[in-house]
C-alpha positions in Angstrom: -58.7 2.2 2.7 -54.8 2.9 3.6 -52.3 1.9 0.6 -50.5 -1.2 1.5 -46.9 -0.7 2.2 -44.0 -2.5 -0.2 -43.2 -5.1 1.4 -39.1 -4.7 2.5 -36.5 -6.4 4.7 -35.4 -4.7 7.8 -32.7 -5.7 8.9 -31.6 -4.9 12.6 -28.3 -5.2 14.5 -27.0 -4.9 18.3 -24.9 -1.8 18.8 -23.4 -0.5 22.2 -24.5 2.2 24.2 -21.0 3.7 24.9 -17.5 3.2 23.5 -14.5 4.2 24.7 -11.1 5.1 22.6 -8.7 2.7 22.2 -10.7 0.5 24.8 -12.5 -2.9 24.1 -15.6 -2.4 24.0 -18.0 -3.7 27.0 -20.1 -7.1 25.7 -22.2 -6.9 28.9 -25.6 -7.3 27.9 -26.5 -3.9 29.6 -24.2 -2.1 27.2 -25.7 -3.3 24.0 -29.4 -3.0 22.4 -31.1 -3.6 19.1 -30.6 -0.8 16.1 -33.0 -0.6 13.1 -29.7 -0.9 10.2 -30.9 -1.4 6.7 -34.0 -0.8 5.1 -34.4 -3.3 2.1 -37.1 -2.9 -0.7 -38.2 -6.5 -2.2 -38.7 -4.3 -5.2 -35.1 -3.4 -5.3 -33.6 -6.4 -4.4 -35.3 -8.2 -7.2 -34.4 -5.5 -9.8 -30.7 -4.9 -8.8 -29.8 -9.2 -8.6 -27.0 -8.5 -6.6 -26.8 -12.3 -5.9 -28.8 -15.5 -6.8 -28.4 -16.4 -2.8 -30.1 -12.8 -1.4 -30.0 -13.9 2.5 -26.1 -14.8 2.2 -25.6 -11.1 0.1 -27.8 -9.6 3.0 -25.6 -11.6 5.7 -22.6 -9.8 4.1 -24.3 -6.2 3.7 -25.2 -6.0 7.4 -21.9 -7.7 8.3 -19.9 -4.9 6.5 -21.9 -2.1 7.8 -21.9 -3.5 11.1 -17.9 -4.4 11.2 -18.4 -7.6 12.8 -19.4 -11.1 11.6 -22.4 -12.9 12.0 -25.6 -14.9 11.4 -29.3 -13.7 10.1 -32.0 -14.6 12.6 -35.4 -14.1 12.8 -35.2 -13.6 16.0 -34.4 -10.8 18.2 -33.5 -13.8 21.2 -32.2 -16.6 19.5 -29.4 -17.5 17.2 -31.9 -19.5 14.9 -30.2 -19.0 11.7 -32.1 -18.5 8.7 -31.7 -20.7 5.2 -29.0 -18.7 3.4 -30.2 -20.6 0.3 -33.1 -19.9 0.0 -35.0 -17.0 -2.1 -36.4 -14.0 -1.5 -39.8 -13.6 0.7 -42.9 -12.4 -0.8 -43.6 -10.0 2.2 -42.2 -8.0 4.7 -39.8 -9.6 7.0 -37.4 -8.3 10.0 -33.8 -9.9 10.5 -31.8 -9.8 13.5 -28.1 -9.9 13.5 -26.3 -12.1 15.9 -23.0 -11.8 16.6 -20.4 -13.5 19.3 -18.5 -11.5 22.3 -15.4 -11.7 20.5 -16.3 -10.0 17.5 -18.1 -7.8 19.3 -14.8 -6.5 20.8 -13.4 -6.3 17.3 -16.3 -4.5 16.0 -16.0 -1.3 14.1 -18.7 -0.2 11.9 -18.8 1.9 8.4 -18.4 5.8 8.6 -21.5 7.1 7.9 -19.3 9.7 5.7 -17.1 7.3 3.9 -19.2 8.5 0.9 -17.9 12.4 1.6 -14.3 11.4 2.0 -13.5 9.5 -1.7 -12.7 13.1 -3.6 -9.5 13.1 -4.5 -7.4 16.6 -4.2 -6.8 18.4 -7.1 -3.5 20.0 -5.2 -0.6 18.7 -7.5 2.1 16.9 -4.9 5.0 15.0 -5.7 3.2 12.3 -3.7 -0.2 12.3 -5.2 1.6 12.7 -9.0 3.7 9.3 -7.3 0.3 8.0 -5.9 -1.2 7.7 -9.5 2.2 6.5 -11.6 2.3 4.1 -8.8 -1.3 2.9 -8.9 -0.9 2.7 -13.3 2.0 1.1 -13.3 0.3 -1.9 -10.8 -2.7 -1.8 -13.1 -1.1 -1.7 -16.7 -2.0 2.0 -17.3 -5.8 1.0 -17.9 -9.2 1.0 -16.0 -9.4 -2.6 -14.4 -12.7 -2.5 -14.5 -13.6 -1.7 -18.6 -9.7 -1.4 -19.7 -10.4 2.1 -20.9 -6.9 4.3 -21.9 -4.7 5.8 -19.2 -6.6 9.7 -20.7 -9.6 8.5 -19.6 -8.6 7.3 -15.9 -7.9 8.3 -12.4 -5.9 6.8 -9.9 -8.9 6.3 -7.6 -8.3 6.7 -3.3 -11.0 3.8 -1.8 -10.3 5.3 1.3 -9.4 9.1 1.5 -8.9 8.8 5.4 -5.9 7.3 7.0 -7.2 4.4 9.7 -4.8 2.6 10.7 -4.9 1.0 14.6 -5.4 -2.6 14.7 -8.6 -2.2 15.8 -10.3 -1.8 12.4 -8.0 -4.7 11.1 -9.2 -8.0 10.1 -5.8 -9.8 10.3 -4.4 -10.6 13.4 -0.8 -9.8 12.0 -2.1 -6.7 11.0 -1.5 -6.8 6.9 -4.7 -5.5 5.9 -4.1 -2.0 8.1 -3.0 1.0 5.3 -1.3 3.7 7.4 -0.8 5.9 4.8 -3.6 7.5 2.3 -1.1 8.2 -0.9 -0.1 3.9 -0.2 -0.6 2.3 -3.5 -2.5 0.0 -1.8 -5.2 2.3 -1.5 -5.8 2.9 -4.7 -7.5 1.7 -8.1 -7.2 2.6 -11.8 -10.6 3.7 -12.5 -12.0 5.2 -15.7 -13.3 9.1 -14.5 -16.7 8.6 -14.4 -17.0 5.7 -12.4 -14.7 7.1 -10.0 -17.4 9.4 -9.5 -20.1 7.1 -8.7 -18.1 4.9 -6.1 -18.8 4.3 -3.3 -22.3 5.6 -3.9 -23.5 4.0 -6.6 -21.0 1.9 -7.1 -19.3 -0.8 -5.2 -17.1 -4.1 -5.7 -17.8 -6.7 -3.7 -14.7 -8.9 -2.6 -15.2 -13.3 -2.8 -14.5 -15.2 -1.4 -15.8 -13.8 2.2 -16.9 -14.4 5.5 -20.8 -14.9 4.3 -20.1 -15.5 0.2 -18.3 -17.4 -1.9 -17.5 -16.6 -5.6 -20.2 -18.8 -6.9 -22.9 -17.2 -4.8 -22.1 -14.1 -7.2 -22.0 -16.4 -10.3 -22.7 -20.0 -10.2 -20.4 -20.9 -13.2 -17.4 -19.9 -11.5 -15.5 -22.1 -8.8 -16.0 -21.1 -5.0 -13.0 -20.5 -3.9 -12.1 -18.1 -7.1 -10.9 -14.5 -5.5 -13.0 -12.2 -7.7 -14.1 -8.2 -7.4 -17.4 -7.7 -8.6 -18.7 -4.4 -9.7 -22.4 -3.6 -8.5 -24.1 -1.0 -9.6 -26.8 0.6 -7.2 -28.9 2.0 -9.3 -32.4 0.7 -10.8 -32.9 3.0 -13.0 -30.3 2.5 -15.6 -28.7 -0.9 -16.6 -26.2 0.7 -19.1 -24.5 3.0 -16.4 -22.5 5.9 -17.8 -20.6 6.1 -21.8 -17.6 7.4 -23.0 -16.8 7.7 -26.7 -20.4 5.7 -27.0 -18.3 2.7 -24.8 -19.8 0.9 -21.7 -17.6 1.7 -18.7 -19.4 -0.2 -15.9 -21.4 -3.3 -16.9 -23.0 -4.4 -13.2 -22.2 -7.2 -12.4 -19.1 -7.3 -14.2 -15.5 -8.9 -13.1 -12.4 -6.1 -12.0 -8.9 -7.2 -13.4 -7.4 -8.6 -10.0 -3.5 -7.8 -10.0 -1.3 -10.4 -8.0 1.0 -7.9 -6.8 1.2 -7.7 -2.5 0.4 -4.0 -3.5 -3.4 -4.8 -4.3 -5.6 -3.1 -1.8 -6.7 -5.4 0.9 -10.0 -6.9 1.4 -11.3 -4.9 4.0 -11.0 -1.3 1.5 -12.8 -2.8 -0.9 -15.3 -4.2 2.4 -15.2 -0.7 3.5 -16.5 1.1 0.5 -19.3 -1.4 -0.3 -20.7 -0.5 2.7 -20.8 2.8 2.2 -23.1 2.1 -0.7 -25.1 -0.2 1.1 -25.3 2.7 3.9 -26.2 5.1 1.4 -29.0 3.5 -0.5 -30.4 1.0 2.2 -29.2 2.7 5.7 -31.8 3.8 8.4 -31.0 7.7 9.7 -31.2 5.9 13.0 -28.1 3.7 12.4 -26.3 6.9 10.9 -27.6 8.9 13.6 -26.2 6.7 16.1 -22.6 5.6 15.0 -22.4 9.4 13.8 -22.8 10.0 17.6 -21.3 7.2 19.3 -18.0 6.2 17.0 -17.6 9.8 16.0 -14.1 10.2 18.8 -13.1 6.5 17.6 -13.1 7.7 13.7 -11.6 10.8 14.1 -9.8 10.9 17.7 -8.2 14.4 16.1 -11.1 15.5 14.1 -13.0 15.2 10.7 -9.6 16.2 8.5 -11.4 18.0 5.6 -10.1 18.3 1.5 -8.3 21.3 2.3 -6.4 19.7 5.8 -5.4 16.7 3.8 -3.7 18.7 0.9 -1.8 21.1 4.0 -0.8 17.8 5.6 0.2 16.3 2.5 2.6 19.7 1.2 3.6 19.9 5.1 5.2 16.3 5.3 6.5 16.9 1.8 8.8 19.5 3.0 9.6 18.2 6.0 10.4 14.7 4.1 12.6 17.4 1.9 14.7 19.0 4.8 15.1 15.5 6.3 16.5 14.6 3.0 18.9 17.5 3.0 20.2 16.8 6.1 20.9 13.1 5.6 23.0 14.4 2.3 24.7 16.7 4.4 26.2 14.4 6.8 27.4 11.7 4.6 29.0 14.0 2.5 30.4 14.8 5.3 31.4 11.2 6.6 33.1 10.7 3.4 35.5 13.8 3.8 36.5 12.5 7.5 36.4 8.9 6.2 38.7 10.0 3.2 41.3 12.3 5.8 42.9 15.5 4.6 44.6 15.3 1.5 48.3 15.6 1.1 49.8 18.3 -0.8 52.7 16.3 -2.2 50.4 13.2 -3.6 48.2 16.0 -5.4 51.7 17.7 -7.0 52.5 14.5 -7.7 49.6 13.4 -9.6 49.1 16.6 -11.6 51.0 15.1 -14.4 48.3 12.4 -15.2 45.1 14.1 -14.4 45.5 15.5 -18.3 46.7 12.4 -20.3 44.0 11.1 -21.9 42.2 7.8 -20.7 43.1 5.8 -23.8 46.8 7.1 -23.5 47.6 6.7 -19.7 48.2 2.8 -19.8 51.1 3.3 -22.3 52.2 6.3 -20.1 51.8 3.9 -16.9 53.9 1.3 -18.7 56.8 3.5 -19.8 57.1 4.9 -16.1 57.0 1.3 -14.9 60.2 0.5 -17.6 62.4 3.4 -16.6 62.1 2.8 -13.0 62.8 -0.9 -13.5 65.8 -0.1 -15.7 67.2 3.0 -13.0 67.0 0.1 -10.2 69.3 -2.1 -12.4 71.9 0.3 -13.2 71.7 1.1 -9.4 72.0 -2.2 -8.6 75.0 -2.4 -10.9 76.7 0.0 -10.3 76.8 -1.0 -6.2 78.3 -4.7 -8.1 81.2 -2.8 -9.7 81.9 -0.7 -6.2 82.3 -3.9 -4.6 84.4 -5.4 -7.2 86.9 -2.9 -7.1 87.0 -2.9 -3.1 88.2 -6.7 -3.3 91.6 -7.6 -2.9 93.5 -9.1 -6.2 93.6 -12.1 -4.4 90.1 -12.9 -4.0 90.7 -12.8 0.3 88.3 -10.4 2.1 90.9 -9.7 4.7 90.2 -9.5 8.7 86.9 -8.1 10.4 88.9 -5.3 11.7 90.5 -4.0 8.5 87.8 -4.6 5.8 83.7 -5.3 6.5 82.2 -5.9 3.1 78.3 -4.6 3.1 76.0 -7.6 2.2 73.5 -7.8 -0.5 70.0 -7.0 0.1 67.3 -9.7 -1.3 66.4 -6.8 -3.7 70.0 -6.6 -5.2 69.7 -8.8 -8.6 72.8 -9.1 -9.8 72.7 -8.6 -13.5 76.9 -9.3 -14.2 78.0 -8.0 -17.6 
């Protein structure tokens, strides 16, 4: 007699046959056909307790593997939605998810090699040494996930592969897209060894979403609560990975959230949960397929390997350098036309001041400003006793044609003795 298989959930969504770059995709229902996507043990499921609501967790699984949103059906034809509350079957069941035209057009699935892409380059850049002083400094210099020291983290890429068109955005205005991978909002202070399980193993899964809120994670805490959960994929240890004999990821377990606009977006964090669901629970077919399909739409100039990123990163570096040069260059060089050539006679002229000391040129200022004012009285005098004498004994100024006094200027003060 054959064993009897465990009984698991498949779980199956519609993919299209072809996809263009930078193209909508077509919704006609030629283009599009069923796909075996995830593969879920009962067994599993009931040991990891990834949610008390496992249809809702399983809505948002498929939804972030998929890239589009959606409803569970149990049918391949109709939109009959399942109960999202209710528990787990005790045999094998097949899902089908639904999803509408629209997000069809916006849909963009998980990289089957998001897993590959999350080691971070050991080549020392001003950037990446920037990248992790900038990622610290957001997080208070300590893993925000079991507040470990600043020794025993990483500044931790969730995405080591720059995607940035709005088609893999979530926002219509665009705010979640991350055009650059050294952004601090692409990056987590992680304590080392988890950073080497994520996206693999482990995973934080981002609530309130499309399919969960925060209480379908944990029923004590309000709905609308934004929360990061840590889940650990792995059923064979429930204490996962010690240093200095201290617990570093408790499954299940809340991350510190910062609320600085710097905090990654939601759909990283979307992103690299479902490359652990893809890795544990994915069919080959699904990889197989979106490996074939998407493969010009995730990299429309090639997979950029380790070694590419850390040439690209030095290369922009220098050329970031030069630019910088340059710009120096030509204000200094605005400032000498802004300034004009400088006159020989004011230089001479201010040679005597350049060495007094600072604390002694005010008095030296002063005393300059004294003897001129006292040379412009005795030359304003002296011009007083000139005209004295050239006025008759009389006191008459005589005719126009045999005297013409010269008159005053406002700036003769006449000081008389």
């Amino acid at each position: 007699m054959a064993a009897t298989a465990p009984p698991e959930i498949q779980v199956y969504a519609s993919f299209p046959r072809a996809v263009a770059l930078d193209a909508d995709l077509n919704v006609d229902p030629s283009n599009w056909r069923w796909v075996l996507c995830l593969t879920l043990p009962l067994e599993t499921l009931n040991a990891l307790q990834l949610s008390p609501k496992p249809y809702k967790w399983i809505r948002y699984a498929i939804g972030v593997v998929v890239g589009a949103q959606g409803d569970l059906s149990s049918s391949p034809d109709l939109p009959n939605v399942v109960d999202y509350d209710a528990g787990l079957p005790a045999e094998s069941t097949v899902l089908y998810y639904h999803t509408s035209d629209e997000e069809r057009r916006r849909m963009f699935p998980a990289d089957p090699n998001t897993g590959h892409t999350l080691i971070t380059s050991s080549v020392a850049t001003t950037r990446r040494a920037r990248f992790r002083d900038d990622v610290a400094e957001r997080d208070g210099w300590e893993c925000v996930l079991s507040e470990m020291e600043e020794t025993d983290c990483d500044a931790v890429h969730l995405l080591a592969h720059s995607k940035g068109d709005a088609r893999r955005s979530r926002d219509p205005t665009g705010g979640d897209i991350v055009q650059d991978i050294d952004s601090v909002r692409n990056g987590l202070f992680l304590n080392k060894l988890t950073h080497g399980a994520l996206g693999k193993n482990v995973a934080f899964l981002r609530t309130p979403n499309f399919a969960m809120n925060t209480s379908d994670i944990d029923p004590t805490a309000p709905p609308a609560e934004p929360r990061c959960t840590a889940h650990l994929f792995r059923t064979d240890k429930r204490s996962f990975f010690r240093i200095h004999g201290r617990e570093t990821l408790p499954s299940g377990s809340p991350l510190r959230i910062s609320n600085s606009p710097e905090w990654p977006p939601a759909i990283l964090f979307d992103a690299v949960y479902a490359g652990a669901v893809l890795h544990h629970f994915g069919s080959q077919t699904l990889k197989d397929e979106v490996a074939a399909t998407w493969k010009d739409t995730f990299y429309p100039g090639g997979v950029m390997t380790a070694a590419d990123a850390a040439h690209k990163v030095i290369t922009d570096e220098r050329a970031a350098a030069a630019k910088r040069s340059q710009n120096q260059a030509e204000e200094r060089e605005a400032r000498r036309e802004g300034r004009g050539a400088f006159d020989t006679m004011d230089m001479l002229m201010a040679l005597p001041y350049v060495l007094v000391p600072p604390n002694e040129l005010q008095a030296v200022m002063r005393e300059a400003k004294e003897k001129a004012k006292a040379k412009e009285q005795k030359r304003v005098q002296e011009k007083v006793k000139t005209w004295r004498k050239e006025v008759p004994a009389d006191g008459s100024i005589g005719s126009k044609q045999t005297y013409k006094a010269r008159a005053l200027t406002p700036s003769d003060t006449i000081n008389l003795p």
